[in-house]
C-alpha positions in Angstrom: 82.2 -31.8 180.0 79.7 -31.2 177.2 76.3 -29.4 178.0 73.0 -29.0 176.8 72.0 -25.3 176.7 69.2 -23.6 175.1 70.6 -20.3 173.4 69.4 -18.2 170.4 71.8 -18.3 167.2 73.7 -14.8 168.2 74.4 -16.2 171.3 75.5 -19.7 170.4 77.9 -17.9 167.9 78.9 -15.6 170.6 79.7 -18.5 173.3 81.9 -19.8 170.2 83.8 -17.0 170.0 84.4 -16.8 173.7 85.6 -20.3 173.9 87.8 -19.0 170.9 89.2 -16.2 172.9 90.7 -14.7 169.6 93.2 -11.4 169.8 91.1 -9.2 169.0 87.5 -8.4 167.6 86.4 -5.0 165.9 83.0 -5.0 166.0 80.2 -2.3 164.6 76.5 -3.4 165.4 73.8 -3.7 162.5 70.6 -5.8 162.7 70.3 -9.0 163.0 73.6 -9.3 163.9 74.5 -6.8 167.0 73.6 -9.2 169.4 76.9 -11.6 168.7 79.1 -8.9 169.6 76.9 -7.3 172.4 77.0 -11.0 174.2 81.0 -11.0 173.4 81.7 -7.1 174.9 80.3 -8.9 177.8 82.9 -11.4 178.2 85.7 -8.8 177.2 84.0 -6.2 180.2 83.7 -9.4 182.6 86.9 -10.9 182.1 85.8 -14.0 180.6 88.4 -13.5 177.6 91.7 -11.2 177.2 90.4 -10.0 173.8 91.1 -6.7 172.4 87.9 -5.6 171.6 87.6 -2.3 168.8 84.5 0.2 168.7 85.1 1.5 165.7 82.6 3.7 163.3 81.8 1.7 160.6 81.6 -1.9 158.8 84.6 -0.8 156.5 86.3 0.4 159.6 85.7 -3.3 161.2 86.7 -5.1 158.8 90.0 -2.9 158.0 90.7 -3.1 161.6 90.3 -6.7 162.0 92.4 -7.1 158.5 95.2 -4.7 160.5 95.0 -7.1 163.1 95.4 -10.4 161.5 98.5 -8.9 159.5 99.9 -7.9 162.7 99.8 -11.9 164.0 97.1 -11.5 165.7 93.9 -14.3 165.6 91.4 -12.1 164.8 87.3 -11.9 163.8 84.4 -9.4 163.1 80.6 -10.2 162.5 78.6 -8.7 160.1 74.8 -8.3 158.0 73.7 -7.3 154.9 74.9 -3.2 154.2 77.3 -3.8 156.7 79.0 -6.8 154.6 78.3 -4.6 151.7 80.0 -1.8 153.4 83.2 -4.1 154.1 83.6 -4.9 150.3 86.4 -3.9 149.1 88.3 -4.8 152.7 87.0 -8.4 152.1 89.1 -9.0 149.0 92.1 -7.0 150.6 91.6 -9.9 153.6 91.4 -12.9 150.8 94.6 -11.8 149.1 96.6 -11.0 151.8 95.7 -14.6 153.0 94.7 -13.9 156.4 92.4 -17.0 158.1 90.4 -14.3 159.6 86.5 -16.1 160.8 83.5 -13.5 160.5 80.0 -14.9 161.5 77.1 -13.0 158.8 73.6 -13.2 160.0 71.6 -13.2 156.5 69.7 -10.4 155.8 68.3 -8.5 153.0 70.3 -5.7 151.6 68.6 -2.6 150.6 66.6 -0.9 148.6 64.1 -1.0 149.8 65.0 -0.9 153.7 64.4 -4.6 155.0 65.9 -5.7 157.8 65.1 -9.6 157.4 66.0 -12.7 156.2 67.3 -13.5 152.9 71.1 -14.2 151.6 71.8 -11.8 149.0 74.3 -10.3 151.1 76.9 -13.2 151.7 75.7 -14.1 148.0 76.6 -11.2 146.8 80.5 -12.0 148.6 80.7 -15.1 146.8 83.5 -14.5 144.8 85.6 -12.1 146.8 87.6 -15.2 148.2 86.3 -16.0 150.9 85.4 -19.7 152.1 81.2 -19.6 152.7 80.3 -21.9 155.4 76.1 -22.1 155.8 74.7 -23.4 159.0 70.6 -24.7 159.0 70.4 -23.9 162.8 72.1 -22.5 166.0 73.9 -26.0 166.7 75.3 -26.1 163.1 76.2 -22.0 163.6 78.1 -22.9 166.9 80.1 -26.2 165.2 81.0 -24.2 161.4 82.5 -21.4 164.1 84.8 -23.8 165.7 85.5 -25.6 162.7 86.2 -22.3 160.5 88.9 -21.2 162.6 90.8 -24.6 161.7 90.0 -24.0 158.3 91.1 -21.0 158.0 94.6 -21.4 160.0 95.8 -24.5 158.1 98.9 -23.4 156.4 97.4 -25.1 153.1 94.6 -23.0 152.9 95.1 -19.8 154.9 92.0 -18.0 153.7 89.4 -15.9 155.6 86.2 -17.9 156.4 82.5 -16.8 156.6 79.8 -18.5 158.9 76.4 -17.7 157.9 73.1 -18.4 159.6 69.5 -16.7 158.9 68.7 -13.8 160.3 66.2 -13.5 163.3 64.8 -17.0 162.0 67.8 -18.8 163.6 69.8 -15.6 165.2 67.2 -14.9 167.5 65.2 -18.1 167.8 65.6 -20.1 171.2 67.2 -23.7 170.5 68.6 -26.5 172.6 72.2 -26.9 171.1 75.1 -29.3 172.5 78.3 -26.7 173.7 81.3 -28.3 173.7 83.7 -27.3 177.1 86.3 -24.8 176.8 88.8 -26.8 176.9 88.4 -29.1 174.1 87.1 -25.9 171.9 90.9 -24.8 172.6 92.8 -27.9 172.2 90.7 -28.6 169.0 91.7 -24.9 167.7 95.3 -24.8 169.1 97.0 -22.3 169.1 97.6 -20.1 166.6 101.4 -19.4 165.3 101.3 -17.6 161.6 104.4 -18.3 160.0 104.9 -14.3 158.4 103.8 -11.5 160.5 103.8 -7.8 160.4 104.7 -7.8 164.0 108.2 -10.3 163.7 110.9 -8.2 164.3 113.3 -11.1 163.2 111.6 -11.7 160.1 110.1 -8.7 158.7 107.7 -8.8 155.5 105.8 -6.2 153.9 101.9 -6.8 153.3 100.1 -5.4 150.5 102.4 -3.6 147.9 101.9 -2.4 144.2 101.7 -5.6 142.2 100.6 -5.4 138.9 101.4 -7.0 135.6 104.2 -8.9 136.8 102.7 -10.8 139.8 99.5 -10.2 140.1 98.4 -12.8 138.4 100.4 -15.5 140.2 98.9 -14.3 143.5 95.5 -14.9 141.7 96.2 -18.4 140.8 97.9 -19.1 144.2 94.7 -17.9 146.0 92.5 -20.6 143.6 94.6 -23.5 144.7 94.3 -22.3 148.1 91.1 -22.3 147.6 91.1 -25.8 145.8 93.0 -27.3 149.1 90.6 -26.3 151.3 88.3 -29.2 150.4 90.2 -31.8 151.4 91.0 -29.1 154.7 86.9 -28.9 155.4 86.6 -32.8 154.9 89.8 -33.5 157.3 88.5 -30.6 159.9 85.1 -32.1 160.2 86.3 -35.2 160.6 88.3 -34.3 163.6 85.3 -32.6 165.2 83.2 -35.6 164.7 85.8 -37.5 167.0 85.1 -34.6 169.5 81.6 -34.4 169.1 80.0 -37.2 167.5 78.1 -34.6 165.0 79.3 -35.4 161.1 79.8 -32.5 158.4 80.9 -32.5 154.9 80.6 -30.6 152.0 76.5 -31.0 152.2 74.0 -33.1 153.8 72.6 -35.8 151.6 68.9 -36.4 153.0 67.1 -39.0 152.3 68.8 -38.9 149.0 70.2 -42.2 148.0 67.0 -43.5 146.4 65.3 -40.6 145.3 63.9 -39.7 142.0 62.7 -35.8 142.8 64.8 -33.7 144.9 65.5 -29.9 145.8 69.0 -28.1 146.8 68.8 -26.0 149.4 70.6 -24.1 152.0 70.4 -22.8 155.4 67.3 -22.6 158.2 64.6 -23.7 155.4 66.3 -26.9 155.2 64.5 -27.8 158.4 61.2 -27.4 156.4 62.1 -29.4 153.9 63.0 -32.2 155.6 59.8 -32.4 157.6 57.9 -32.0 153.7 60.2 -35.1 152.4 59.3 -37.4 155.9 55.5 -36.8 154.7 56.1 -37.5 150.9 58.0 -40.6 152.0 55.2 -42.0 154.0 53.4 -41.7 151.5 55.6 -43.7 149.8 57.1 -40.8 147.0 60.8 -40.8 146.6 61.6 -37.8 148.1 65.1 -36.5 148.6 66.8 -33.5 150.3 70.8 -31.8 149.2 71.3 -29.7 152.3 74.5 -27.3 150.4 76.9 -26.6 153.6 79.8 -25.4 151.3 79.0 -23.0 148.9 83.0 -21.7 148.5 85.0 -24.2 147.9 82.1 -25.3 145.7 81.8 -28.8 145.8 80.5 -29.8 142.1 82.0 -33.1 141.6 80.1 -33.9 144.8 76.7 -32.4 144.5 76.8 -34.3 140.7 77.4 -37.5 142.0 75.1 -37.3 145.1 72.0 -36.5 142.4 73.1 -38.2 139.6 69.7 -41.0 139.7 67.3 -37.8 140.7 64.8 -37.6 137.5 63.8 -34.0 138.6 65.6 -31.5 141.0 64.8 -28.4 142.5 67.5 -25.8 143.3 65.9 -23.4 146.0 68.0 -20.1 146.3 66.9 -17.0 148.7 68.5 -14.7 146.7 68.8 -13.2 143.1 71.0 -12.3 140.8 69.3 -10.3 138.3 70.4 -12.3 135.5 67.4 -13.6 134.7 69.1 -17.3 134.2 68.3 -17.8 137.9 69.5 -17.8 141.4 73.3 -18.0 142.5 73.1 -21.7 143.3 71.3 -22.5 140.4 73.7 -21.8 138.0 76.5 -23.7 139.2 74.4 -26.8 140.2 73.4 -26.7 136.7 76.7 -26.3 135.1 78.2 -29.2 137.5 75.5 -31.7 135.7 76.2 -30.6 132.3 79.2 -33.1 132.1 77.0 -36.1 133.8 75.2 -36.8 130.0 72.0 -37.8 132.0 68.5 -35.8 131.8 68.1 -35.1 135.3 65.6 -31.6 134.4 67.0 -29.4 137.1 64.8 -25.7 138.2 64.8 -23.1 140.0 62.8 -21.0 142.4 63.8 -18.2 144.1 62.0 -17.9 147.3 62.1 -16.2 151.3 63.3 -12.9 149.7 62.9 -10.2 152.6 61.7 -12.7 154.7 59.2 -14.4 153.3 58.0 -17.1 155.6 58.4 -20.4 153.6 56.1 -23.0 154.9 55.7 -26.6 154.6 53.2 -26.1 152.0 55.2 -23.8 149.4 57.9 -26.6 149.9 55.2 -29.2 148.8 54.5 -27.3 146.2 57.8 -27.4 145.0 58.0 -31.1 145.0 54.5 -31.7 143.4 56.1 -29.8 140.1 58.5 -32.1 140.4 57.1 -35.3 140.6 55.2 -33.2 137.1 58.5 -32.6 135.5 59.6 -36.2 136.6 56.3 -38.2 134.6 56.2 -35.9 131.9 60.2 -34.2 131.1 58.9 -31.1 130.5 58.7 -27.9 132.7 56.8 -25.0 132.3 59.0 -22.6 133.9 62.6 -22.9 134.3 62.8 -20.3 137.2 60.1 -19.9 139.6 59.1 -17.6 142.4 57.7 -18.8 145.4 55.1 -17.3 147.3 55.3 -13.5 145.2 52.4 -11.9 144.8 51.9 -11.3 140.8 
């Protein structure tokens, strides 16, 4: 039977994993994110799971141990933070080509310099393109479902691709929520179990994993990992439609708020999505047509989607808590923009960069956001194409 608990964000993640029960986890603790696999060594010490669970020294040690792992056969998982995903980096790609459906929670945080151990998402931002599917979760329900639902993902023989499942550092990783918890076992008949079709391990079959491949397959391995990737949309979509059966909750590629009749809107992603829907139930009483994209999938990106779900907004805001350094704007930005380029409307579309660090965002730098917009919207002009929100200069 379902319950109502009230956990804080490592621990909902953590009572995913345990209903998971996967092989093994290799775990290395960094801040925000030691807690998840604190909580889990407890189940592994109290014989709550069968897990093999590896200490090892390091994030590239984790992740080259959980890669080891899934090669072998086995269902396996990490977690990770900022440096510690940054230390995992070249192991991450290793894990994407090798195609192994591998699930690693990232609690957001700020990657260095300068030393910061808070909130932002320049680290899983900066793993964008490494092949990974991205999974974003706006609280600790939303962290616990994307868990469940990543490990489906990740196994389906269509897709068979590592999966991320981000939340925000200490903001939703070590707040206190109530959150729904599905009962073990429907977690485990939902997940099944997990039977990879090649496998270091299979005597019967043997394969080798990771050779030399250059000129003459490499490229072939590329393109099969992009239609992998281009399969796992209609994989998310079928997932979360089975877990909506189970639970009732409904996912998709994003969560259109308030959105079918609004003229200004903002994209956004993760824990200040919560913000900004409370800032758009106040502009709609007062009768502005306010509207919210909540992004859920940022890998698979889901362009097709995003342009038809804002193709009536006059003005739209992409909000993005990290930065590229290109100076053409945040990592959603870009894409968002490029996916309305083929729409010939004159939706004018910004971007502010905002919550680096940390940075508390509160309801009023969200309004502020929207009153430039409803600006932009009377007059088609902007002054500044990329704004920062709430920096001192």
């Amino acid at each position: 039977m379902n319950k109502r608990v009230a956990l804080t964000g490592n621990e909902a993640v953590a009572q995913a994993m345990k209903q998971i029960n996967p092989d093994v986890v290799a775990a290395y603790p960094i801040t925000p994110q030691t807690e998840i696999v604190q909580f889990f060594s407890s189940f592994v010490a109290n014989g709550q799971v069968d897990t093999e669970f590896v200490t090892v020294e390091s994030e590239h040690s984790a992740m080259s141990a959980t890669v080891g792992a899934a090669a072998a056969g086995a269902r396996a998982m990490t977690a990770t933070s900022a440096n510690g995903l940054a230390l995992m980096w070249e192991v991450l790609y290793i894990a994407a080509s090798n195609r192994l459906p591998i699930v690693m929670p990232v609690v957001n945080r700020a990657l260095s310099a300068p030393i910061n151990i808070h909130c932002d998402h320049s680290d899983s931002m900066g793993a964008r393109d490494s092949g990974w599917i991205q999974l974003y979760s706006e609280n600790a329900q939303e962290a616990y479902d994307n868990m469940i639902q990543a490990v489906k993902i990740a196994e389906n023989p269509k897709v068979l691709l590592p999966v991320m499942v981000t939340m925000d550092g200490f903001i939703i990783s070590h707040a206190l929520e109530n959150l729904e918890i599905i009962d073990d076992e429907s977690v485990k008949n939902f997940i099944g179990t997990y039977k990879p079709d090649h496998y270091l391990l299979n005597a019967e079959n043997p394969i080798t994993m990771g050779p030399l491949d250059l000129y003459d397959f490499y490229f072939e391995h590329k393109r099969q990992q992009a239609e992998a990737m281009k399969n796992a949309k209609d994989v998310i979509l079928e997932v979360a439609g089975e877990f909506k059966k189970l639970t009732g909750r409904e996912y998709g590629f994003f969560e259109a708020y308030k959105l079918d009749d609004a003229e200004i809107a903002v994209i956004i992603l993760n824990s200040a999505a919560g913000t900004a829907k409370d800032v758009v139930d106040e502009l709609r009483a007062q009768g502005k047509k306010a509207g919210l994209l909540k992004l859920r999938v940022f890998r698979p990106f889901p362009y097709e989607e995003i342009a038809a779900a804002v193709k009536n907004v006059k003005a739209l805001a992409v909000m993005d808590r990290a930065e590229t350094f290109s100076n053409f704007g945040g990592p959603v930005f870009a894409p968002v923009r490029s996916a309305l380029f083929d729409m010939k409307n004159d939706i004018k579309v910004v971007n502010y960069i905002y919550g680096l660090g940390g940075r508390d965002v509160v309801p009023e730098d969200v309004a502020r956001v929207y009153a430039d917009l409803e600006k932009i919207k009377e007059t088609g002009k902007y002054d500044n194409l990329i704004t920062y929100l709430g920096v001192r200069e």
